[in-house]
C-alpha positions in Angstrom: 65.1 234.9 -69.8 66.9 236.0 -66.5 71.0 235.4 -66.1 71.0 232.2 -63.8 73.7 232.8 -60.7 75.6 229.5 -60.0 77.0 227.8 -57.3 78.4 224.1 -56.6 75.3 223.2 -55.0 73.7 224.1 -58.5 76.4 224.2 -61.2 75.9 220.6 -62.3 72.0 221.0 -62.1 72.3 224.1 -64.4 74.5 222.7 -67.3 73.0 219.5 -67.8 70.6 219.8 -70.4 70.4 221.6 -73.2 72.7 224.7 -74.2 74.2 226.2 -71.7 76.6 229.5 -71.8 78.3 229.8 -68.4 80.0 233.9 -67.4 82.8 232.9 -65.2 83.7 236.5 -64.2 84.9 238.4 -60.7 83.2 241.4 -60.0 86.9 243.4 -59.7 87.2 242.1 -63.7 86.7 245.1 -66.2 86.5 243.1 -68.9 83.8 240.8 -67.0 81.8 244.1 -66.4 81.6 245.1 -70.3 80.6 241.7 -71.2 77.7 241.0 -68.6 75.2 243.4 -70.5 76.4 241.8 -73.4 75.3 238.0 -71.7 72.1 240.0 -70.7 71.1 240.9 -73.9 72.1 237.9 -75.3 69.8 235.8 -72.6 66.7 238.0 -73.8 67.4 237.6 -77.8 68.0 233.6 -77.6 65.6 231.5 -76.1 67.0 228.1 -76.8 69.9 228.4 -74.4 69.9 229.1 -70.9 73.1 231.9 -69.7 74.4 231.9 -66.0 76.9 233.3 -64.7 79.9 231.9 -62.2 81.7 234.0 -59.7 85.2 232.5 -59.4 86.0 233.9 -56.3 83.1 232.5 -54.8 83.3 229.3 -56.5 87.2 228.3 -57.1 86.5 224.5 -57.1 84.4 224.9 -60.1 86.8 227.5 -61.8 89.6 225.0 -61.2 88.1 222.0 -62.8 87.1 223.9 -65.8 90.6 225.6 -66.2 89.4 228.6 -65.2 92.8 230.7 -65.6 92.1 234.3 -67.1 88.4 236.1 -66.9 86.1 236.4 -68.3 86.3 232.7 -68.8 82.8 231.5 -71.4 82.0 228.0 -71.2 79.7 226.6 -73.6 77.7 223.5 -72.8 75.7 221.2 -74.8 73.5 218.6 -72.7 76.3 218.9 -69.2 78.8 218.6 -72.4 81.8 221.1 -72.5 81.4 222.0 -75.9 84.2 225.2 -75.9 86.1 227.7 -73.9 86.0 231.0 -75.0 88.7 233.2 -72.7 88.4 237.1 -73.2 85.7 239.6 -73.8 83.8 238.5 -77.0 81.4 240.7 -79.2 77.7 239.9 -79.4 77.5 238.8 -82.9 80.9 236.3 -82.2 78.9 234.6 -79.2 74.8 234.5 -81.1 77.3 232.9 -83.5 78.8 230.0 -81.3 75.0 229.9 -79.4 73.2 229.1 -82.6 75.8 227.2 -84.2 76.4 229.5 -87.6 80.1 229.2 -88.6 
């Protein structure tokens, strides 16, 4: 499954149903670029959640009402739920863990 790009005219679209694991990154963020393979991966191994991606300098309304403070910035979504907040570049097995629920 592709890496959805959001925008305010889709964010709220996007996140509503189902999971959800939302890449709020800048593309000047070094730590945003090791973790977007990562989320690409991730989008192709998991088909039971839909990833997408939020470019906080494009989008600074959304990034403010999440708390968007540091990047990357993961936001996990259940049904247009914030679920968690993950802030800083995560392995792959720490976020398959939070996707499928495994403690």
């Amino acid at each position: 499954m592709s890496v959805k790009v959001l925008t305010k005219e889709n964010f709220e679209t996007e996140i509503s149903e189902g999971k959800v694991l939302v890449d709020c990154y800048a593309d000047w963020c070094g730590p945003c670029q090791i973790l977007s393979p990562i989320i690409d991966e991730l989008s192709e191994d998991i088909t039971d959640c839909k990833f997408a991606k939020l470019n906080i300098d494009d989008e600074p309304e959304i990034a403010e009402q999440y708390e968007v403070m540091s990047i990357p910035t993961l936001l996990f979504f259940e049904d247009g739920e914030l679920k968690q907040t993950l802030v800083g570049l995560k392995s792959k097995n720490e976020l398959r863990k939070i996707i499928i629920g495994e403690e």
